[in-house]
C-alpha positions in Angstrom: 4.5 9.8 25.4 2.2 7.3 25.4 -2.0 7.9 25.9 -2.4 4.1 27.0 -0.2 1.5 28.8 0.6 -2.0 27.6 0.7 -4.3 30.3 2.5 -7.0 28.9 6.3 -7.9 28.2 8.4 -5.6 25.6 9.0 -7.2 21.9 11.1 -4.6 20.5 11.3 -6.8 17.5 7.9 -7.3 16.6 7.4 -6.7 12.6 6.8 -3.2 11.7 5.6 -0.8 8.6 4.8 2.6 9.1 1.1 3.9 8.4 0.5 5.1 4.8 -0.4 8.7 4.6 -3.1 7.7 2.9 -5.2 5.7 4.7 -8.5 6.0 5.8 -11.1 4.7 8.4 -9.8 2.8 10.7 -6.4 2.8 12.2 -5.6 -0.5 10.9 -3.1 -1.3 7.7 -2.1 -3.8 6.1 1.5 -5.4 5.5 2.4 -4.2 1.6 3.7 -7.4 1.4 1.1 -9.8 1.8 0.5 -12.5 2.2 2.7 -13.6 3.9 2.2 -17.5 4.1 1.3 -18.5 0.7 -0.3 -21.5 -0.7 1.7 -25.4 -0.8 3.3 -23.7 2.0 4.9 -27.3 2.9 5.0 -30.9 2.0 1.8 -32.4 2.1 -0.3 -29.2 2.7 -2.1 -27.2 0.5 -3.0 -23.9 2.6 -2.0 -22.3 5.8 -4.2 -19.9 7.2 -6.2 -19.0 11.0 -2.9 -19.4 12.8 -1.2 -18.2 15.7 2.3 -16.9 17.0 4.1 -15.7 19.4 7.7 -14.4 20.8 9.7 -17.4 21.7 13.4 -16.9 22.8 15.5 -15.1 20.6 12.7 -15.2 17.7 9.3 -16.3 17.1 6.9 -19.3 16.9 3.7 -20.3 15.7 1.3 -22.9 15.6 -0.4 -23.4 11.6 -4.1 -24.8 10.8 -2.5 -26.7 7.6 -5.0 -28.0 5.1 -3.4 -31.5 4.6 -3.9 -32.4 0.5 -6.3 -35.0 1.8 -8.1 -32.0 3.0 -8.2 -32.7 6.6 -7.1 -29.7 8.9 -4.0 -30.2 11.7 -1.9 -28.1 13.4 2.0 -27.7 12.1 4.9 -26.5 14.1 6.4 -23.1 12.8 10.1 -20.8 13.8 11.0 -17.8 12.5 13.7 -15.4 13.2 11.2 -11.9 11.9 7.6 -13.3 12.3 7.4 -12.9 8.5 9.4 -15.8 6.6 8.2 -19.3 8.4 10.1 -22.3 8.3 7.5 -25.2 8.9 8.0 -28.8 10.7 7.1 -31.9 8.4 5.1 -33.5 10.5 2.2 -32.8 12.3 2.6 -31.8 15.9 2.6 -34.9 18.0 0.1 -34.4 21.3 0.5 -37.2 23.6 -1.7 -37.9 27.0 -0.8 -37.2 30.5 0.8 -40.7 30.7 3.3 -39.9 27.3 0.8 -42.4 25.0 0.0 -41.0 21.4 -3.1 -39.1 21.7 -4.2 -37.5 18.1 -7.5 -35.8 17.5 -9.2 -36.3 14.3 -8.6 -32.9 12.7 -7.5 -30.2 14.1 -8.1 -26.2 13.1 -8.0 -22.6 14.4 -5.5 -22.8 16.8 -4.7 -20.1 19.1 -1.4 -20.2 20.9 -1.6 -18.4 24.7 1.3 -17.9 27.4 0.0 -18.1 31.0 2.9 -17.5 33.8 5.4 -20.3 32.3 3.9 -22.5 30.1 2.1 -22.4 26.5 -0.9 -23.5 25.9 -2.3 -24.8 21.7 -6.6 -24.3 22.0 -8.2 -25.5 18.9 -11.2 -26.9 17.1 -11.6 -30.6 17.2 -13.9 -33.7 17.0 -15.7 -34.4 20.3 -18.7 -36.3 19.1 -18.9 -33.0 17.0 -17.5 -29.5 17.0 -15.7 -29.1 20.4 -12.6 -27.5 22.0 -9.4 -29.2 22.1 -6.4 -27.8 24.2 -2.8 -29.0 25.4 0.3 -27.8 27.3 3.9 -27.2 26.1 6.8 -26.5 28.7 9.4 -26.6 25.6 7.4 -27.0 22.3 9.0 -30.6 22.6 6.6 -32.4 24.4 2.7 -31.8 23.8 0.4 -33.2 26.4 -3.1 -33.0 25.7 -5.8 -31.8 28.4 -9.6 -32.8 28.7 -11.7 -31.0 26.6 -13.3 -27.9 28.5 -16.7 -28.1 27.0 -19.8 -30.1 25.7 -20.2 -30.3 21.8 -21.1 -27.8 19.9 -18.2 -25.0 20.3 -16.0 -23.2 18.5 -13.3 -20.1 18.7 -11.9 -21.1 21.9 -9.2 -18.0 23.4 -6.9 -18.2 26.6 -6.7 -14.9 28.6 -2.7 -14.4 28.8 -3.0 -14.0 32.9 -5.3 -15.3 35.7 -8.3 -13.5 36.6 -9.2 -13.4 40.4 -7.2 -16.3 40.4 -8.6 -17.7 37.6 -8.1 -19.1 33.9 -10.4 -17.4 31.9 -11.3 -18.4 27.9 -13.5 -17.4 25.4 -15.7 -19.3 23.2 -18.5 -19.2 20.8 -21.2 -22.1 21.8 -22.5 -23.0 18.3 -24.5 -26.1 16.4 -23.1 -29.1 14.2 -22.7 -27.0 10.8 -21.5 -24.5 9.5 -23.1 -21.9 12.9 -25.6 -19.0 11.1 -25.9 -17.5 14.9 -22.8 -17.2 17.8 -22.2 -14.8 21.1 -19.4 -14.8 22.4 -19.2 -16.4 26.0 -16.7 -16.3 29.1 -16.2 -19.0 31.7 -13.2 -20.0 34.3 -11.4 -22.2 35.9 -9.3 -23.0 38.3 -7.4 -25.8 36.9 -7.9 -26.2 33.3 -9.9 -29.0 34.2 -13.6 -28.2 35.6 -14.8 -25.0 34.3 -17.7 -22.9 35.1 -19.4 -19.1 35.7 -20.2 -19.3 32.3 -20.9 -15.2 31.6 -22.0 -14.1 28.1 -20.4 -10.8 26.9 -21.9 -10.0 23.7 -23.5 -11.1 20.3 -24.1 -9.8 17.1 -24.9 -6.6 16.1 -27.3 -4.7 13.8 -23.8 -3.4 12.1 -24.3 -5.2 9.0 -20.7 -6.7 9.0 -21.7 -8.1 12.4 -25.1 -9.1 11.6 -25.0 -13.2 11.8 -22.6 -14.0 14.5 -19.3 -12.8 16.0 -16.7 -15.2 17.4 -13.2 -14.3 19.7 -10.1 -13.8 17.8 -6.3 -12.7 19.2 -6.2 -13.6 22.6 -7.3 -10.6 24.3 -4.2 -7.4 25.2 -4.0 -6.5 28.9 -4.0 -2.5 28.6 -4.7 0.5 31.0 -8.3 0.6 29.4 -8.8 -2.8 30.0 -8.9 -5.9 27.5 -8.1 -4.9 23.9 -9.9 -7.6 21.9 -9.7 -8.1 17.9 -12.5 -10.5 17.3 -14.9 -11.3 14.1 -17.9 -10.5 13.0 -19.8 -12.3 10.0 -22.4 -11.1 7.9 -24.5 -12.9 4.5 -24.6 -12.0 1.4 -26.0 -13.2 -1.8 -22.9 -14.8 -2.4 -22.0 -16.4 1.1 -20.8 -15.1 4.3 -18.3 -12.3 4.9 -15.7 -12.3 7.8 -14.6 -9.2 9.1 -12.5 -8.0 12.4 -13.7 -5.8 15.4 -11.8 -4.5 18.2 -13.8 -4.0 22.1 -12.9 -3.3 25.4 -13.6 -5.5 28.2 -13.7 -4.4 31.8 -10.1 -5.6 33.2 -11.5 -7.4 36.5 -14.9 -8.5 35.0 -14.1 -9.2 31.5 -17.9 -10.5 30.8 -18.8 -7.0 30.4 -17.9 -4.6 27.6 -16.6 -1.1 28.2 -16.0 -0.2 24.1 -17.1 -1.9 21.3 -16.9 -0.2 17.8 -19.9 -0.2 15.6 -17.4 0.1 12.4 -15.5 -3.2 11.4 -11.5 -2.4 11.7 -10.8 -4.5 8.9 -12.6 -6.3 5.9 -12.3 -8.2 3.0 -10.7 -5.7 -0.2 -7.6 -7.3 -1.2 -7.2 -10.0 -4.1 -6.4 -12.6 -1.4 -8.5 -11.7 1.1 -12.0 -11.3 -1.5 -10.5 -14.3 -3.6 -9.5 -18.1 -1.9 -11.1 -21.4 -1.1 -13.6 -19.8 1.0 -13.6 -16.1 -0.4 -13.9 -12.6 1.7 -12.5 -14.0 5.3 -10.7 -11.6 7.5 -10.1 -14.0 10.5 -7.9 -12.7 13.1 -6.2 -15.2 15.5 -2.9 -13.5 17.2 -0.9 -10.2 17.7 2.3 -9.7 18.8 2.7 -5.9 20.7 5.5 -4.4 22.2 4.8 -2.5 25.2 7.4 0.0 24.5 6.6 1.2 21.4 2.7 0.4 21.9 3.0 -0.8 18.0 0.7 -4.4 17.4 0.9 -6.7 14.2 -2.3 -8.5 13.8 -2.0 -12.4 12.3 -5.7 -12.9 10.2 -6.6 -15.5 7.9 -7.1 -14.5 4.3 -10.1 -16.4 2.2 -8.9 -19.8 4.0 -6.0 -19.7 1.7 -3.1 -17.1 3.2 -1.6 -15.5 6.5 -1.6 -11.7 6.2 -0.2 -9.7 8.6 -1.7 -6.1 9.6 -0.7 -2.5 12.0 -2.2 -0.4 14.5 -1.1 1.1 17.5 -2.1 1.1 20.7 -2.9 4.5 21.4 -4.2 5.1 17.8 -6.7 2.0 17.9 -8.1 2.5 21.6 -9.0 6.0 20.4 -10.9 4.9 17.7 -12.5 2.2 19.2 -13.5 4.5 22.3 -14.8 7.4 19.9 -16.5 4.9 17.9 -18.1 2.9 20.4 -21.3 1.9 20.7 -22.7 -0.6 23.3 -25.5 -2.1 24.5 -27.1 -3.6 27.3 -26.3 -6.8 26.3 -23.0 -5.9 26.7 -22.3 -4.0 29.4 -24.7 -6.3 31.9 -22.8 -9.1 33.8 -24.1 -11.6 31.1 -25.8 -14.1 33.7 -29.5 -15.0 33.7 
């Protein structure tokens, strides 16, 4: 019997391996099999990596940041029948405008891939006269129709909530500068119609946790529970040799998710594996989707490896609430509304 309750729909076939007996800290392990998206993944792209997926019919799809070989980042079309083995479209995925004309950005990278009621929505990072936001709409993965960006230049990390809140849409994001960010909170606002968007809220920012210490940014779109809103984000810290990306887990109050009921002081998951510690930007753990049945309560985490690989990683529900609750430590910061 469960502790905790999913609130989502059941995907008895979401990919599974049983916890080693030997693992320790936190509830989290990885797939003994990764990576599973290695490099020249496709023609004409070096590395797939930041990505998202999610159940689709009788199997599964995803949307890829593939590093072109010019070195430009798009987003690629992906199926698979087990969420593990990917078969990837040729050609990049084709975003039109409302009126059904061509409508590419520049680059795109980090997409996130979000259900709300009946359609899907594709967020990503894009060109705006800089960093900005860039989302579209997909009825059928056919057709994708780009929308107006939601914010000003400079911003990055960019997640859907899966639902309305008070009748809302409801996104992440991480406001940030023209380079490569050394600060980010992460930041809330709403909207009615994907269109105008306001109530900005912040909900937190970095922490003295050394693996948390430079910025944090959202991750997997955030798991409707009976606690609340599970969210796997990062957190980045600098070292001698660069920055670090690790992944956090919090829990955001389910009606007012600007404000933080849990958040663990301990990272859930961190760079020690060849292809996360070794890549073309080295020690990245970058989550970007789960898929979780409500069932079972079992979640597979989807996380960038060193810019170069897809791993795959386990927790339950129960197990990982527990941990993040007994290991929690907030502050006020956090659990204020986040408006000044």
């Amino acid at each position: 019997m469960s502790k905790y309750k999913m609130i989502s729909p059941a995907v008895t076939n979401v990919p599974w391996q049983e916890k080693p007996d030997n693992l320790k800290g936190a509830p989290v392990w990885r797939y003994t099999e990764n990576p599973i998206i290695g490099r020249n993944p496709a023609i004409g792209v070096a590395r797939i990596f930041n990505s998202a997926v999610m159940p689709y019919k009788d199997g599964f799809i995803g949307v890829f940041r593939g590093e072109q070989i010019n070195g430009i980042p798009y987003i690629y079309l992906g199926r698979s029948k087990d969420a593990i083995h990917w078969d990837f479209e040729k050609d990049k995925i084709p975003f039109v405008d409302e009126n059904g004309e061509s409508f590419m950005p520049a680059y795109a990278y980090d997409p996130r891939l979000v259900k709300v009621e009946d359609t899907y929505y594709i967020i990503w990072c894009q060109d705006f006269y800089g960093a900005a936001i860039g989302m579209a709409k997909t009825a059928d993965f056919k057709t994708f129709t780009r929308l107006e960006n939601p914010f000003l230049p400079f911003n990055r990390n960019a997640v859907l909530f899966p639902r309305k809140v008070n009748g809302n849409f409801m996104m992440l994001s991480r406001p940030s500068d023209s380079g490569h960010t050394p600060f980010g909170d992460i930041f809330i606002s709403e909207s009615p119609d994907l269109v105008y968007w306001g109530k900005h809220r912040h909900i937190m920012g970095k922490n003295p946790e050394w693996w948390q210490a430079v910025k944090i940014g959202g991750g997997a779109a955030p798991i409707e529970t009976s606690e609340g809103w599970l969210l796997f984000y990062h957190g980045v810290t600098s070292t001698c040799n660069g920055y670090v990306y690790s992944i956090g887990g919090a829990i955001l109050d389910i009606d007012e998710p600007s404000k933080v009921k849990c958040r663990c002081e301990n990272y859930l998951l961190t760079p020690e594996e060849w292809y996360e510690e070794r890549g073309f930007v080295p020690n990245v753990c970058f989550p970007c989707a789960t898929l979780h049945d409500s069932e079972s309560g079992r979640i597979a985490i989807y996380y960038g490896a060193a810019d170069s690989y897809v791993g795959l990683a386990f927790t339950t529900l129960d197990e990982i609430i527990d941990y993040i609750k007994e290991h929690s430590v907030v502050r006020e910061t956090d659990t204020e509304e986040g408006r000044r």
